[in-house]
C-alpha positions as CSV (number, residue, x, y, z in Angstrom):
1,X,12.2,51.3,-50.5
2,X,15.3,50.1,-48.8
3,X,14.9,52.8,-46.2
4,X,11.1,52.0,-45.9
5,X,12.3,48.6,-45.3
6,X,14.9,49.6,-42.7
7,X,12.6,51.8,-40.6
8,X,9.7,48.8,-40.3
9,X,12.4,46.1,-39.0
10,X,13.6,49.1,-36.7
11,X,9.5,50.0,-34.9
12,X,9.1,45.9,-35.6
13,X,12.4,45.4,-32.9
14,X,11.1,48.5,-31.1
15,X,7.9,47.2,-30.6
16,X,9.4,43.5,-29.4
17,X,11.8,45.3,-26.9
18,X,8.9,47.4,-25.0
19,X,6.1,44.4,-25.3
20,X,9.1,42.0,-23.5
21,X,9.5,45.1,-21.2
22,X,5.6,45.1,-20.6
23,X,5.7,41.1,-19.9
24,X,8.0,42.1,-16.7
25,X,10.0,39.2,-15.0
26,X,8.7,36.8,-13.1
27,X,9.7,37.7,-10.1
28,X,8.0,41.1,-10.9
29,X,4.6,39.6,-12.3
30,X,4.2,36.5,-10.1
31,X,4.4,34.5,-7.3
32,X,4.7,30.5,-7.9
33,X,3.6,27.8,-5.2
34,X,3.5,24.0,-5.2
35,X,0.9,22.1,-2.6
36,X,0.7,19.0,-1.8
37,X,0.5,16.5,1.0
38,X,3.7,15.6,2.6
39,X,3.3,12.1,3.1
40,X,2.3,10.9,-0.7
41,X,0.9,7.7,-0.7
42,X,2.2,4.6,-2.8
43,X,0.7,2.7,-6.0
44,X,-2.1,5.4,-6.1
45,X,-2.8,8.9,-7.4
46,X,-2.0,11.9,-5.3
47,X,-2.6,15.3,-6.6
48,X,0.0,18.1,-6.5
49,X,-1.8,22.0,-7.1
50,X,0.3,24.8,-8.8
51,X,-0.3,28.2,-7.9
52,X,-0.1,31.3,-9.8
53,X,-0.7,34.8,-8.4
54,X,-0.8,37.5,-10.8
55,X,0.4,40.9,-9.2
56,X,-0.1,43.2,-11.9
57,X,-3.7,44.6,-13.0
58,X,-3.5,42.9,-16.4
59,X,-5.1,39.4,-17.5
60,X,-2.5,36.7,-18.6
61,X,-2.2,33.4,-20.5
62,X,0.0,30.9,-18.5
63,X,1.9,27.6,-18.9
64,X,3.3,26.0,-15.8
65,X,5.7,23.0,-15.5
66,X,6.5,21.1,-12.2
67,X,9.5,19.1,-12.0
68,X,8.7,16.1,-10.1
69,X,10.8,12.8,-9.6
70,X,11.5,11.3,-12.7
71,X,10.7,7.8,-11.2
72,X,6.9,9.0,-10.9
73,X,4.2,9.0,-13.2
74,X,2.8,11.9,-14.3
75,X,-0.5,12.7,-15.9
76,X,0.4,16.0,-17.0
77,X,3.8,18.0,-18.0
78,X,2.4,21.3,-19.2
79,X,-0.4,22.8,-17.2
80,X,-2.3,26.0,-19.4
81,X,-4.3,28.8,-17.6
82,X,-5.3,32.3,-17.7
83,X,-4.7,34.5,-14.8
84,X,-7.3,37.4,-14.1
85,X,-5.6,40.8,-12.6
86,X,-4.8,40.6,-9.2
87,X,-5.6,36.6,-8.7
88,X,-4.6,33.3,-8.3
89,X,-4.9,30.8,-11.0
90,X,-4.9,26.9,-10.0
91,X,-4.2,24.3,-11.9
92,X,-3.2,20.4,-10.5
93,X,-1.9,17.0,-12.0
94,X,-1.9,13.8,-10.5
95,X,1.3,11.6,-10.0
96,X,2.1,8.2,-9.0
97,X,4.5,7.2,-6.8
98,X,6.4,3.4,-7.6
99,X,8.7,2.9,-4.5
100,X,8.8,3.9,-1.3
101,X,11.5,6.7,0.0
102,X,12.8,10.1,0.3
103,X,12.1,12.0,-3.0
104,X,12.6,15.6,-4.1
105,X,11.0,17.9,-6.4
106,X,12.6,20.0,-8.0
107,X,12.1,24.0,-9.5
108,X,8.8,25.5,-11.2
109,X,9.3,26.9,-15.1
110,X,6.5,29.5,-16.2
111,X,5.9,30.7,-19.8
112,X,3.8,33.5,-19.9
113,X,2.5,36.2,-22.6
114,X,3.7,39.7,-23.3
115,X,0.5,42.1,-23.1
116,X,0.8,42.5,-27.2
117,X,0.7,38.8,-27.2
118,X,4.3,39.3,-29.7
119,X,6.7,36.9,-27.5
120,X,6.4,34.5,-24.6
121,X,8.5,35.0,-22.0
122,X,10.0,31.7,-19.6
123,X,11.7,31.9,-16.3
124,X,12.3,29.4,-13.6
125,X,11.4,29.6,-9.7
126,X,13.6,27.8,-7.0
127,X,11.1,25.7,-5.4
128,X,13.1,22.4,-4.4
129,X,11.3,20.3,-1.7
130,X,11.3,17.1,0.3
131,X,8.7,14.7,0.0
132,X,8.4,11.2,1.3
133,X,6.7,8.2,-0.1
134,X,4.7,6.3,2.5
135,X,2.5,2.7,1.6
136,X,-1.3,4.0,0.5
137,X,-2.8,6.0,3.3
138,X,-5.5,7.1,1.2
139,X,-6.7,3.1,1.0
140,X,-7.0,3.8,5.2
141,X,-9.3,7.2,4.5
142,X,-11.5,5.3,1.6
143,X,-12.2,2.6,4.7
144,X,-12.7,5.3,7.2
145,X,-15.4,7.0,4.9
146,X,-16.5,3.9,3.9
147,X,-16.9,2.7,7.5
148,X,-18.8,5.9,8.7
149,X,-21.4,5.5,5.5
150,X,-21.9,1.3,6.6
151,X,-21.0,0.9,3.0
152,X,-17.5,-1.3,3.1
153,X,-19.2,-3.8,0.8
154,X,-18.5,-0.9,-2.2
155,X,-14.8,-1.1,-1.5
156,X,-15.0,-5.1,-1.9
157,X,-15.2,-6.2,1.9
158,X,-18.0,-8.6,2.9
159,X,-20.5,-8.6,6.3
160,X,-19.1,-11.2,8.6
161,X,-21.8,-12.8,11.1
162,X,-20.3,-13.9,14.5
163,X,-20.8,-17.9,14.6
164,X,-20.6,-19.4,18.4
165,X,-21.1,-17.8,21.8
166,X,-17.4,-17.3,22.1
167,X,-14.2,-18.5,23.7
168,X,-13.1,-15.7,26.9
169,X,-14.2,-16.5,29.9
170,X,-17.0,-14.1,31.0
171,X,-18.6,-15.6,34.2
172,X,-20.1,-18.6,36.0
173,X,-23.6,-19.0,36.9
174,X,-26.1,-21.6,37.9
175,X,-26.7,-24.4,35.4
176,X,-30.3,-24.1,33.5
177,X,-32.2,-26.8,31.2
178,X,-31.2,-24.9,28.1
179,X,-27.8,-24.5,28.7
180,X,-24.8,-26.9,26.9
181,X,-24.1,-29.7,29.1
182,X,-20.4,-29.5,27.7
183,X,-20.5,-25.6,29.1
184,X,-20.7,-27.1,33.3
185,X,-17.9,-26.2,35.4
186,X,-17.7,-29.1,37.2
187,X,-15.2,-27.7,39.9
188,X,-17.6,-24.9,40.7
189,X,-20.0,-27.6,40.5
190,X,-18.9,-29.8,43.6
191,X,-17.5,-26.9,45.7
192,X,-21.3,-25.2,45.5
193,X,-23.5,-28.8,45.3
194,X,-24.9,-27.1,42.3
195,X,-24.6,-27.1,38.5
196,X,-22.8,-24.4,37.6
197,X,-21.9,-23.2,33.7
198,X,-19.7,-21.0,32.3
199,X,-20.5,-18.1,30.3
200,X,-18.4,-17.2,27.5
201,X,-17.9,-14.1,25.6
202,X,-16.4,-13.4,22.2
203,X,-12.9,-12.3,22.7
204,X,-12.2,-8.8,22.6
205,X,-8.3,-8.9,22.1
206,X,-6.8,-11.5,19.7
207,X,-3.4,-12.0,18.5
208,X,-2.8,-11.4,14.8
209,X,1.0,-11.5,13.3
210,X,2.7,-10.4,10.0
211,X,5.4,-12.2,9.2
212,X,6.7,-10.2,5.8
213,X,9.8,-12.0,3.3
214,X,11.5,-9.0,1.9
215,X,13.8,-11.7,-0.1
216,X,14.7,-11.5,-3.8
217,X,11.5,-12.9,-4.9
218,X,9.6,-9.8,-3.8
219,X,11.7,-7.6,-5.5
220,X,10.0,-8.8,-8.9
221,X,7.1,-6.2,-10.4
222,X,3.8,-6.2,-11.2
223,X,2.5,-3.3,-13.7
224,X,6.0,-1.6,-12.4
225,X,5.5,-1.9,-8.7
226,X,7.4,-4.4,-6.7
227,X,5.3,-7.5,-4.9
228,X,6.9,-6.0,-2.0
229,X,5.2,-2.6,-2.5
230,X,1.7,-4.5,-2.8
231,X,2.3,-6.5,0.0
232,X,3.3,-3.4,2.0
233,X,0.3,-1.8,1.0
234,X,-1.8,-4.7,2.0
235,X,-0.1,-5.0,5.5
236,X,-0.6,-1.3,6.8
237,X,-4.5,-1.5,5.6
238,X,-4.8,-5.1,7.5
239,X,-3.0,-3.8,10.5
240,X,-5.4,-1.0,10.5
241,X,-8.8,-3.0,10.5
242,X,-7.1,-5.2,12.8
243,X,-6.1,-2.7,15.3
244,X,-9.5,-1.2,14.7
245,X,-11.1,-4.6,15.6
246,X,-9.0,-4.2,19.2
247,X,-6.8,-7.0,18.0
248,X,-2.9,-7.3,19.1
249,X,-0.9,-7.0,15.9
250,X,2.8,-7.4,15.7
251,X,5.4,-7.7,12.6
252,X,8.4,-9.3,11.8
253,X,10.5,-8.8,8.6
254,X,13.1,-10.9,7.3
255,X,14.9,-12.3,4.3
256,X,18.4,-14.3,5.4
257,X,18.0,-12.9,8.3
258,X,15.4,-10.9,10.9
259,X,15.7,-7.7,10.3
260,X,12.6,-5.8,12.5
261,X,10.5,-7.6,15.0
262,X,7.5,-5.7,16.4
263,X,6.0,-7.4,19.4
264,X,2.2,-7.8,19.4
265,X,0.2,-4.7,20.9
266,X,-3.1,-3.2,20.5
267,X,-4.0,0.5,19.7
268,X,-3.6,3.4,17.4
269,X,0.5,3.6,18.7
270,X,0.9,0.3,17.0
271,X,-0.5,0.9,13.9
272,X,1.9,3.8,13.7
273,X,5.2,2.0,14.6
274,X,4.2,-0.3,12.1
275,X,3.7,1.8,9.7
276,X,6.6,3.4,10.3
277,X,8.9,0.4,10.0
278,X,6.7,-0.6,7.1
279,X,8.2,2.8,5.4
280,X,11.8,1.6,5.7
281,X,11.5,-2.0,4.7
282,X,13.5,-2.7,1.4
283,X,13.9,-5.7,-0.8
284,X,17.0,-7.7,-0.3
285,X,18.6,-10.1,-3.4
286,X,19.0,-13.2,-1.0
287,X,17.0,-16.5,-0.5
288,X,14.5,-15.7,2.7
289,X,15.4,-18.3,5.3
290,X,11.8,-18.9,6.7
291,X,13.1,-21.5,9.2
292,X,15.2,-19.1,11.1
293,X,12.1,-16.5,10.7
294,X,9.3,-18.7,12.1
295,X,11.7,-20.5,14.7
296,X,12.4,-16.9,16.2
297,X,8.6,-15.6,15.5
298,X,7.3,-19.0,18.0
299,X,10.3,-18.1,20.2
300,X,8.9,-14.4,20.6
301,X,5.0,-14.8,20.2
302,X,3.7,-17.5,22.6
303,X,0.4,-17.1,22.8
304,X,-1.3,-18.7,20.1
305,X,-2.0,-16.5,17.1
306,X,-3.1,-15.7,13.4
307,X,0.6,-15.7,11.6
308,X,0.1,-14.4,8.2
309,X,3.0,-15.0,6.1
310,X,3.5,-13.0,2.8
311,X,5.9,-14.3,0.4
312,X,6.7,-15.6,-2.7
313,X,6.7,-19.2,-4.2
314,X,10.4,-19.3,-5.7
315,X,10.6,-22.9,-5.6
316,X,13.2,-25.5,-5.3
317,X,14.5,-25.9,-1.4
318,X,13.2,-22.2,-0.4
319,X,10.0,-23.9,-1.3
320,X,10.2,-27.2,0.7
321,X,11.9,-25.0,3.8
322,X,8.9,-22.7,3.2
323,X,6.5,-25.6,3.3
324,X,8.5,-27.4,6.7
325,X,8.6,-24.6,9.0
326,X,4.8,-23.4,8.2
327,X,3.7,-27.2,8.9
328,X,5.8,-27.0,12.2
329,X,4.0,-23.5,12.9
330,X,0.9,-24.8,12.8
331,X,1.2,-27.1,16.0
332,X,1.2,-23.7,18.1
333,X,-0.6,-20.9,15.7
334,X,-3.2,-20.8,13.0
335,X,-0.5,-19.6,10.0
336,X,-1.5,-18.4,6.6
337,X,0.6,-18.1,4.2
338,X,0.1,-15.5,1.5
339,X,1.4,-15.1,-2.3
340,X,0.4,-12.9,-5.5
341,X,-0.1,-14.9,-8.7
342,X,2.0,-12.9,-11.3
343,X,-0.8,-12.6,-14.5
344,X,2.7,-12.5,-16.5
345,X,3.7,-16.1,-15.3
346,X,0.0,-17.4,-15.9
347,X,-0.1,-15.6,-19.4
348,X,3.1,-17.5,-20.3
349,X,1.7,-20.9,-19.9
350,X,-1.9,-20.3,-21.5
351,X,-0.3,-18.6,-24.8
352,X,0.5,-20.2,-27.9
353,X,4.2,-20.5,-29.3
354,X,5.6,-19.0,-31.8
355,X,9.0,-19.6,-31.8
356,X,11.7,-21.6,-29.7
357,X,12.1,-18.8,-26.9
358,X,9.0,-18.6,-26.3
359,X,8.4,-22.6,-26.1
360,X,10.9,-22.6,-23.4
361,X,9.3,-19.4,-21.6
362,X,5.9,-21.7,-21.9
363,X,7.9,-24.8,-20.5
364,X,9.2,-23.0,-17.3
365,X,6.0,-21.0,-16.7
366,X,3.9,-24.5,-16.9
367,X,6.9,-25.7,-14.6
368,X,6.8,-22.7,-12.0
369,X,3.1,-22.7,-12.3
370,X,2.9,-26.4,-11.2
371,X,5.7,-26.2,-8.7
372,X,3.6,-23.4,-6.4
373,X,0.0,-25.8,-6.7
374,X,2.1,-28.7,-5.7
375,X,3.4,-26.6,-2.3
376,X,0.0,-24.6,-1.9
377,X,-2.0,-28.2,-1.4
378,X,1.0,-29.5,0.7
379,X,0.7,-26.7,3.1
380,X,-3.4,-27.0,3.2
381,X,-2.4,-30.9,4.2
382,X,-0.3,-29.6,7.1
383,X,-3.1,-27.6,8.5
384,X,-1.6,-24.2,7.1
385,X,-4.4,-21.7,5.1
386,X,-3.4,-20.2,1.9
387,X,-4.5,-17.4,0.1
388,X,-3.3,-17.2,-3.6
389,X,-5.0,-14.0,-5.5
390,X,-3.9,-10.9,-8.0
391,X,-1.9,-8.2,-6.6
392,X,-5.1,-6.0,-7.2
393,X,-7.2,-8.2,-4.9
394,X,-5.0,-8.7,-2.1
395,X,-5.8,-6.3,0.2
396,X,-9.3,-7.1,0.6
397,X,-8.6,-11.0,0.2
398,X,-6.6,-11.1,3.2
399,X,-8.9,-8.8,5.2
400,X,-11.9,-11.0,4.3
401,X,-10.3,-13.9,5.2
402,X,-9.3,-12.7,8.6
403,X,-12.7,-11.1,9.3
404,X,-14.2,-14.5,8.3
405,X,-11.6,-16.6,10.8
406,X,-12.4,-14.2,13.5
407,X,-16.4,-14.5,13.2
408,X,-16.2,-18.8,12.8
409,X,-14.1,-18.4,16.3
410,X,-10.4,-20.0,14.7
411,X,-8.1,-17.0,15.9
């Protein structure tokens, strides 16, 4: 029996050796590829495909592991297939970039079967690559589509009707019954002996300006993405429809200091540098000095324009500067002044107590939450439009509002 015994552990390691021979190594069986755009877009899904190309003849079960930054989230690890003889297997998982930046994947592992199905065999493939984190481009393709289909209403953004006849001038011409007694050019008018009225058009070319606080306030998250990051986001798609619009759009970044300034221009090459600087703009852990922003931005921009300030209520003097220099900007521009209500902040002071932390929490949320009303209704006194909504909602909040200023004529 003992030699029974001996010679069926001997064929059983016998059997094990050639089956792992069978399995061949990986570089021998396989090929491994990663794809994936290289520009991944921020806050939102992207989808990275694995490839595996089977070069033998035989059929094989697979298990696939990407290593991707560990500051992403991932909806899958482990991806199973089975790879036919001579093919290429597929599989993809989706991940989600939090910040912005320079990121780097790193190697491919692969477990596959032997051909008697008696061991699995792993080995790892060098496949290291760059990748770069941009704001959400795919929030500019959903609007292209959307645009082509005429259906922008499904991605939350509303049909604006043009009020008024418009405010460039287009053309004189001789004065009829019908025409507005207010439109007469009364210079015309005594050099030809004639009435004459002016014809206006709606303008073509406006000036719209981002003014974005990359202060300490904005470094504080939302569902684990920074304000900053939803602001960001928020500014490239604006800038897009605005740029699409034939607007002149320009930026300016700051927090103790201004850190880019982008002058206002129309076209495509705009949107670009914007989005561009847009890619390297990082929260800073100081107060944002909004005087020495907006004194430079009215400096620098001249012609009157649509200033829309995203920032954060942090209250205390930042607040009352915040709410002094808007005021002031409003004798030159029409300034808005942008913020995302934190649901944490507002869950806070709705909740009920249950212990003495939490009282306090309650006390300073009810504070804070008071604190930001108080300012918002102080800058709608000084002639300076706010815009107060979820993080969620901002994009198409701000771009509603703008679309609506533009058709009543205020820009």
């Amino acid at each position: 029996m003992r030699w029974v015994a001996l010679a069926y552990i001997v064929a059983c390691v016998v059997m094990l050796l050639l089956d792992w021979r069978a399995a061949q190594s990986l570089s021998q069986r396989f090929e491994l590829s990663r794809i994936h755009d290289q520009k991944l877009s921020l806050g939102t899904t992207n989808a990275i495909t694995l490839q595996v190309r089977n070069l033998s003849a035989r059929k094989v079960n697979v298990q696939i592991r990407d290593e991707p930054p560990d500051i992403f989230e991932i909806s899958e690890r482990i991806l199973h297939g089975t790879v036919a003889g001579r093919e290429t297997w597929q599989g993809s998982y989706t991940l989600t970039p939090l910040r912005r930046g320079n990121y780097e994947f790193g190697d491919l592992n692969l477990r596959w079967e032997s051909p008697m199905r008696f061991i699995m065999r792993q080995d790892t493939v060098a496949a290291g690559a760059e990748v770069k984190v941009y704001p959400n481009l795919k929030k500019i393709t959903e609007y292209d589509l959307m645009l082509r289909r005429n259906r922008l209403q499904q991605i939350g953004l509303r049909r604006s009707r043009q009020f008024g006849e418009g405010t460039e001038f287009e053309s004189l011409r001789e004065y009829t019954p019908d025409d507005d007694f207010r439109k007469i050019d009364w210079k015309a008018t005594a050099r030809r002996n004639f009435p004459v009225t002016v014809v206006h058009q709606a303008e073509r070319s406006q000036n719209v300006f981002i003014a974005l606080d990359a202060g300490r306030m904005m470094q504080s998250p939302i569902e684990r993405m920074a304000k900053l990051d939803f602001v960001i986001n928020s500014v490239l798609l604006f800038a897009y429809v605005a740029t699409a619009k034939g607007d002149k759009v320009g930026m300016l970044t700051f927090g103790h200091k201004v850190d880019q300034f982008l002058p206002s221009k129309a076209g495509r090459g705009q949107f670009q540098k914007m989005l561009e600087a847009l890619y390297a703009v990082e929260p800073q852990p100081v107060e944002p000095d909004y005087q020495q922003a907006l004194s430079y931005l009215r400096i620098k921009q001249r012609k009157r324009a649509l200033v829309i300030l995203f920032t954060d209520l942090s209250g205390g003097e930042s607040m009352q500067q915040l709410v002094s220099s808007a005021s002031r900007l409003a004798k030159q521009h029409l300034p808005m002044v942008v913020t995302i209500n934190d649901p944490a902040i507002y869950a806070a002071a709705h909740d009920t107590p249950t212990n003495s932390f939490e009282v306090y929490q309650r006390a300073a949320a009810i504070k804070l939450l008071n604190q930001r009303k108080v300012a918002l209704e102080t800058l709608s006194r000084n002639g300076v439009l706010t815009l107060d909504v979820p993080a969620h909602q901002l994009s198409m909040a701000v771009i509603n509002r703008y679309l609506d200023l533009k058709a009543r004529g205020r820009l």
